[in-house]
FINU-189566 format. One record per residue (C-alpha): chain; x, y, z. Coordinates in steps of 0.1 Angstrom, whole numbers. Layout:
 mol    xx    yy    zz
   A     X     Y     Z
...
END
This chain:
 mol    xx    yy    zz
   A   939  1302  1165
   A   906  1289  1182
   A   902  1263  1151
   A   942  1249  1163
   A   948  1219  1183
   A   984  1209  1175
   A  1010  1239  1162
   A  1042  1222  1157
   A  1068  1250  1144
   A  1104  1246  1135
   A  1108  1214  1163
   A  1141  1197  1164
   A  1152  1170  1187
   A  1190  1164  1188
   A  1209  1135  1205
   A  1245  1135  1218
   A  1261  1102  1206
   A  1295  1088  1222
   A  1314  1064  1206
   A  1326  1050  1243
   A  1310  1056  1276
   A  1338  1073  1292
   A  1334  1102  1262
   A  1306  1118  1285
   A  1329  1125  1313
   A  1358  1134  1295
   A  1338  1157  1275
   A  1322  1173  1307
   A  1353  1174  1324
   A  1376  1189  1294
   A  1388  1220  1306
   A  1385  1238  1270
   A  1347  1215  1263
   A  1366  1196  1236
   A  1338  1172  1219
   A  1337  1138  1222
   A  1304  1135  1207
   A  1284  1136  1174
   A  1248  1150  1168
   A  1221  1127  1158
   A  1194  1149  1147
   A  1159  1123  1157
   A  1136  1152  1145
   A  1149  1178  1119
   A  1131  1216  1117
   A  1098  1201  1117
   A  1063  1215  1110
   A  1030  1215  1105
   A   996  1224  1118
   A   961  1201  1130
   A   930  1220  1130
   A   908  1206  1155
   A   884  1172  1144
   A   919  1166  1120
   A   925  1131  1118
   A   965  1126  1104
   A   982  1098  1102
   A  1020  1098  1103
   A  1040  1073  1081
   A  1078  1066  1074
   A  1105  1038  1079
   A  1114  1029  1111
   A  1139  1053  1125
   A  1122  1082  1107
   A  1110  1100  1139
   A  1079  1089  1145
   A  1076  1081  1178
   A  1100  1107  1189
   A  1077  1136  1176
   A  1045  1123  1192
   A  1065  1120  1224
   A  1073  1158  1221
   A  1040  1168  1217
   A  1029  1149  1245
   A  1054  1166  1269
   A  1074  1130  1275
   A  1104  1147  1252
   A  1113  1184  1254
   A  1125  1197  1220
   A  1154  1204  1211
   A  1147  1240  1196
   A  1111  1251  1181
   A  1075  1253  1197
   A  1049  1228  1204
   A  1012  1245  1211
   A   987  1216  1221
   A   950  1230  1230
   A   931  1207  1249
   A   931  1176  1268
   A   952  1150  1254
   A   947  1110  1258
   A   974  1094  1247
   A   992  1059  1240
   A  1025  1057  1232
   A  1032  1019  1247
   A  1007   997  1255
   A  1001   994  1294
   A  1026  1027  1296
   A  1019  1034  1335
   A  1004  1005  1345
   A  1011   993  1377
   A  1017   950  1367
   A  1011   940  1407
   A   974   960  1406
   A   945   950  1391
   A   931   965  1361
   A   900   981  1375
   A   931  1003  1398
   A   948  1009  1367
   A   923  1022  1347
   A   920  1050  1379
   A   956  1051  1379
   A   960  1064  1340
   A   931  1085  1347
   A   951  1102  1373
   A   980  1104  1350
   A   961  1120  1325
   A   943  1149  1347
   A   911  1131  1357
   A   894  1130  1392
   A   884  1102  1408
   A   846  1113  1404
   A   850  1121  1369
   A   866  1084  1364
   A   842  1065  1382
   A   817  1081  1353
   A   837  1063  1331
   A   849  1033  1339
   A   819  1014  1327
   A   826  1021  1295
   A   861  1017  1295
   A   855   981  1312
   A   830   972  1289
   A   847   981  1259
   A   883   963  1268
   A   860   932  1275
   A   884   909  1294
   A   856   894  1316
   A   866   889  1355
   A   902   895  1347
   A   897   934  1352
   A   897   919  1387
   A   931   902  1385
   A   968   918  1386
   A   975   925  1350
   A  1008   909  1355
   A   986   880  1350
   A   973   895  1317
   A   983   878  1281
   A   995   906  1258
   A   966   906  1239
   A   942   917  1273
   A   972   938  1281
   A   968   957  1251
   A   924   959  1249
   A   929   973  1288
   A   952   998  1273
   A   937  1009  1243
   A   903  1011  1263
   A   912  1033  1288
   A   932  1056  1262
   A   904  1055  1239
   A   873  1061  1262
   A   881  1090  1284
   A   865  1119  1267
   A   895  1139  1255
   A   899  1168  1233
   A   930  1150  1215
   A   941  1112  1208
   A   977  1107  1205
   A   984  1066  1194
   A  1014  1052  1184
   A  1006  1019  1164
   A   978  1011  1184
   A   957  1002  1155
   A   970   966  1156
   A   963   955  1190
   A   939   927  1198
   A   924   901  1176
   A   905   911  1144
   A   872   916  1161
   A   887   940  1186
   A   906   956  1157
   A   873   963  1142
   A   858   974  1175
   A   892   997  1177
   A   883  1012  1144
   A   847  1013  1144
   A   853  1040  1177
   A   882  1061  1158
   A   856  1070  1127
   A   824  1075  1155
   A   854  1101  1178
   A   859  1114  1144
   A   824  1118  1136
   A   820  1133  1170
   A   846  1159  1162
   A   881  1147  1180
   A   915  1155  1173
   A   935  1120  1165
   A   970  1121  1153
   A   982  1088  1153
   A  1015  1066  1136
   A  1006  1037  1113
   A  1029  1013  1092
   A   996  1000  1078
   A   997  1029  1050
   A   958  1013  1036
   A   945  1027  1077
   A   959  1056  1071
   A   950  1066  1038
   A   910  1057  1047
   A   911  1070  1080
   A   929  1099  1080
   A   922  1134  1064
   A   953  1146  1062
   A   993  1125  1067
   A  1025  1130  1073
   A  1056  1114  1055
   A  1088  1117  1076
   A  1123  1106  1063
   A  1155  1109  1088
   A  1138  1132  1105
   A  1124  1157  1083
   A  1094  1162  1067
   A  1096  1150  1031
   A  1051  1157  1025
   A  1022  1170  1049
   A   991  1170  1034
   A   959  1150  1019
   A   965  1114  1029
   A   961  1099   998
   A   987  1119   986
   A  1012  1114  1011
   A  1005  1072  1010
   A  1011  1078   973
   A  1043  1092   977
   A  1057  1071  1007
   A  1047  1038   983
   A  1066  1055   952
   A  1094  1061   972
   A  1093  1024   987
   A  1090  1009   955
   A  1120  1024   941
   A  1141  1018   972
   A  1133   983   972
   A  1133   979   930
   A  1171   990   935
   A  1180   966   963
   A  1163   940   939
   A  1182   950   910
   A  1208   953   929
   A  1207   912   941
   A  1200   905   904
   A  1164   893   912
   A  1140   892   890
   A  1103   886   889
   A  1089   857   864
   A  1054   865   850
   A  1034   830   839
   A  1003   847   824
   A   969   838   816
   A   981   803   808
   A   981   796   844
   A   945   798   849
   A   933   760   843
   A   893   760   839
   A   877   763   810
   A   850   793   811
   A   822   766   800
   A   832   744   835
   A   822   771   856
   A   788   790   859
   A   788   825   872
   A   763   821   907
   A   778   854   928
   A   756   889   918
   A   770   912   898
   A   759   946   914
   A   770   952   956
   A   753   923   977
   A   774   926  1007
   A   755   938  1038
   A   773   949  1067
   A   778   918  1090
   A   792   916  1129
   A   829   916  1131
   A   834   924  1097
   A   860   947  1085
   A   864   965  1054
   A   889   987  1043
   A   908  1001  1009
   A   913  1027   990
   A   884  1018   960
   A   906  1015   929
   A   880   984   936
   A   853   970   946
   A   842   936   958
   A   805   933   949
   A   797   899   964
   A   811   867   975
   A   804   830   980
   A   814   794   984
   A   798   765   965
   A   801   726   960
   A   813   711   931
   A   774   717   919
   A   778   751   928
   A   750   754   952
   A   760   783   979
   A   770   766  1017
   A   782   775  1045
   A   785   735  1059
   A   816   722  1051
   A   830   688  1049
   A   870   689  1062
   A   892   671  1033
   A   867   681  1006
   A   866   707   976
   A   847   735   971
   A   849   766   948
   A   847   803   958
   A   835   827   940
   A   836   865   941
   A   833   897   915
   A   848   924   914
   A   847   961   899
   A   872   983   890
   A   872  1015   889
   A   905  1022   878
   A   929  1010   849
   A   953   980   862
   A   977   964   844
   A   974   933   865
   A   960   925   901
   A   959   900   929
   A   930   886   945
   A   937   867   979
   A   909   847   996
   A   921   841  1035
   A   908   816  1063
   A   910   828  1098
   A   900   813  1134
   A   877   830  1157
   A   903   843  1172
   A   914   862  1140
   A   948   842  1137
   A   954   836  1097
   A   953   799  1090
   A   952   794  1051
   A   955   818  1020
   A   948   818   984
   A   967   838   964
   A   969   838   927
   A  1004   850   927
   A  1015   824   949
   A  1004   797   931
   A  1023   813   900
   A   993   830   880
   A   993   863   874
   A   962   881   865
   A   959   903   831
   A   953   940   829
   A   917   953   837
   A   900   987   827
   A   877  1013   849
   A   846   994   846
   A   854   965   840
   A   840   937   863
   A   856   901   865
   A   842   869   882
   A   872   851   903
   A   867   814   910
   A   891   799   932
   A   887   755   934
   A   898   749   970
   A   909   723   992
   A   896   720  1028
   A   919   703  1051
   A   910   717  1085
   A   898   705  1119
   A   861   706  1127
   A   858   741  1141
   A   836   775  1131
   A   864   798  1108
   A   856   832  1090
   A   866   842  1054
   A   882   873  1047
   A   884   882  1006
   A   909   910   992
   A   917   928   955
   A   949   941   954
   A   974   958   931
   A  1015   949   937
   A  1030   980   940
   A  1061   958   947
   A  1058   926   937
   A  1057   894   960
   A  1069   920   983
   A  1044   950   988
   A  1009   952   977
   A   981   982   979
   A   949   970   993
   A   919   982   968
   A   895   962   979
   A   897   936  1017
   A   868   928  1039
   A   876   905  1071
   A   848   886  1084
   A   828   883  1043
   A   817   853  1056
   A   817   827  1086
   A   818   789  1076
   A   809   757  1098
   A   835   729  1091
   A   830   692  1102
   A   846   661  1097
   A   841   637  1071
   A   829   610  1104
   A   842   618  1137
   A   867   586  1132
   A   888   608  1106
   A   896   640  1126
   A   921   663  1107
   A   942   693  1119
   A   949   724  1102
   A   973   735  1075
   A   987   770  1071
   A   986   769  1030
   A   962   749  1006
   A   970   752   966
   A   939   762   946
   A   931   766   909
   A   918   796   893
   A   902   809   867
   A   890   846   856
   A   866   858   834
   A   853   893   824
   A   817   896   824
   A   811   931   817
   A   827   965   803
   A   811   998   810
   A   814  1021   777
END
């Protein structure tokens, strides 16, 4: 048992539901305890073990029992019936700012969850550097946090949740908090606590985290535990299961999905050179994120003038191409390949999306490795922006896709105006023009 950090056996959490308020008195009061209520059964004869150093990732719909469980192991919710058995110190963060005071400062509420969580004031004050240095709001760890925006709200949170030296971490949907560098920063400290050996059990809706994070998942349904196992086994069967939900509703509404083919693609393979490498030439760069689950791989990535020399000056109102290859390692029958401009502060500003422009890619075979160009319109303000590049496959198409291939942050791009007499301001969606060509099949 020395090798057990979380025992979950036979749990069940059970709600009493009343169709009118009064139906709790009457029902206590009833001198022969007629019922006035129904059971709603939030967790239903749960169970399943997490050896210590365990990441698992728990997935379902909302309404599933997600949150409810991780409450019960936590000790906010008492079970219904079954056992919980949780060895070690737990850090946990179930809501964001959960126990923060909003008329103290940060710097008192990062001693405040530390004495919610079992921590002396000596043993905080070892920490708190660290926790104030990774949350990174600046002189504001000095303000009330009632003054906070949600974004600092939720670093401070995460922070303090994240950096107090705990056996187990227990996060509900904390993996989206932030802007997309602190996301990174987020992520980048889950796979070192991993590395270092931690417990983490956390719930995700983003299915791609949790497959390349986790070791092991969990797929709840109404309740009950439909899989718990390898990750990439439980993603596969809560996205099989989506799919065919969401194909009947489709059917169901009499929608249907129009393919335009290869036709769409409008260069001619003699306009356009091939200038990106064809073997991996991305290096790891600050800020960048990368995440998938390989069916591909993006080897490099670029963007050129019309002469297609590589820059990373850019004139706002002007075209350029971008370039990038991919491999596959895995057969497709189709794909989507998504170039995306973002601000500094990670907000999504444009996207290019073969798809939405009405082309849909043809099928591709393990090996294979395809040159996307993408011609591109530009009309942004003068500001510094950062490209993010994605291959994808559409489990559910125009509606859910699975991420093979997506790096944040590829690469960071310096637009000005065309004279500072013709400023511009941004756009949230730019057609382009594409054009695919296959380079290379391994036999």
């Amino acid at each position: 048992m020395n090798d057990i950090a979380i025992n979950v056996q036979n749990v069940t959490k059970v709600y009493h539901l009343y169709d009118k308020p009064q139906d709790r008195l009457k029902e206590a009061l009833h001198p022969f305890k007629k019922r006035y209520h129904h059971d709603f059964y939030a967790i239903d004869n749960v169970s399943f073990v997490v050896k210590r150093g365990e990441t698992v990732g728990i997935i379902g719909k909302n309404g599933a029992g997600k949150s409810t469980l991780l409450k019960m192991i936590t000790g906010v919710l008492t079970p219904t019936s079954g056992t919980i058995e949780v060895n070690g110190k737990v850090a946990s963060l179930l809501e964001l700012g959960a126990g923060f005071n909003p008329e103290m400062t940060g710097l008192e509420n990062i001693y405040l969850n530390g004495t919610l969580m079992g921590f002396t004031k000596e043993e905080m004050d070892k920490k708190v550097d660290a926790i104030v240095e990774f949350a990174n709001i600046g002189e504001f760890i000095y303000q009330p946090v009632k003054m906070y925006s949600s974004g600092m709200f939720a670093r401070l949170a995460f922070s303090v949740a994240i950096n107090v030296d705990a056996d187990i971490l227990i996060v509900d949907e904390a993996l989206s908090v932030g802007d997309m560098l602190f996301q990174a920063k987020c992520i980048a400290k889950m796979n070192a606590l991993m590395e270092e050996g931690m417990t983490i059990l956390f719930v995700s809706h983003d299915i791609h985290a949790v497959r390349s994070l986790c070791t092991k998942g969990l797929y709840l349904v109404d309740g009950k535990s439909v899989l718990f196992g390898d990750a990439g086994e439980v993603v596969d069967r809560y996205i099989n299961d989506d799919q065919l939900a969401v194909n009947e509703q489709l059917k169901a509404m009499g929608h249907t999905h129009k393919k335009t083919g290869e036709k769409s693609i409008v260069f001619n393979e003699e306009e356009v050179p091939t200038v990106v490498r064809l073997e991996p030439s991305i290096g790891e760069k600050e800020g960048m994120v990368r995440h998938g689950d390989k069916g591909a791989e993006i080897l490099d990535f670029g963007i050129f003038d019309l002469s297609f020399n590589r820059v990373n000056q850019l004139v706002s109102k002007e075209d350029y191409y971008i370039q990038f290859s991919v491999k596959f390692h895995e057969d497709l029958p189709t794909f989507v390949a998504t170039t995306t401009l973002f601000g500094l502060d990670g907000e999504q500003l444009l996207a290019w999306i073969n798809t939405q422009d009405g082309v849909d890619f043809p099928p591709v075979s393990k090996g294979d490795i395809v040159v996307v160009t993408i011609k591109i319109n530009l009309p942004l303000r003068q500001n510094v922006y950062k490209l993010g590049a994605s291959v994808e496959y559409p489990t559910i198409p125009l509606i859910q896709h699975r991420f093979l291939d997506m790096i944040k942050g590829i690469e960071v791009i310096d637009v000005k105006y065309e004279s500072p007499s013709k400023p511009f301001h941004s756009v949230f969606y730019s057609k382009g023009e594409y054009l695919l060509k296959k380079v290379t099949k391994e036999d």
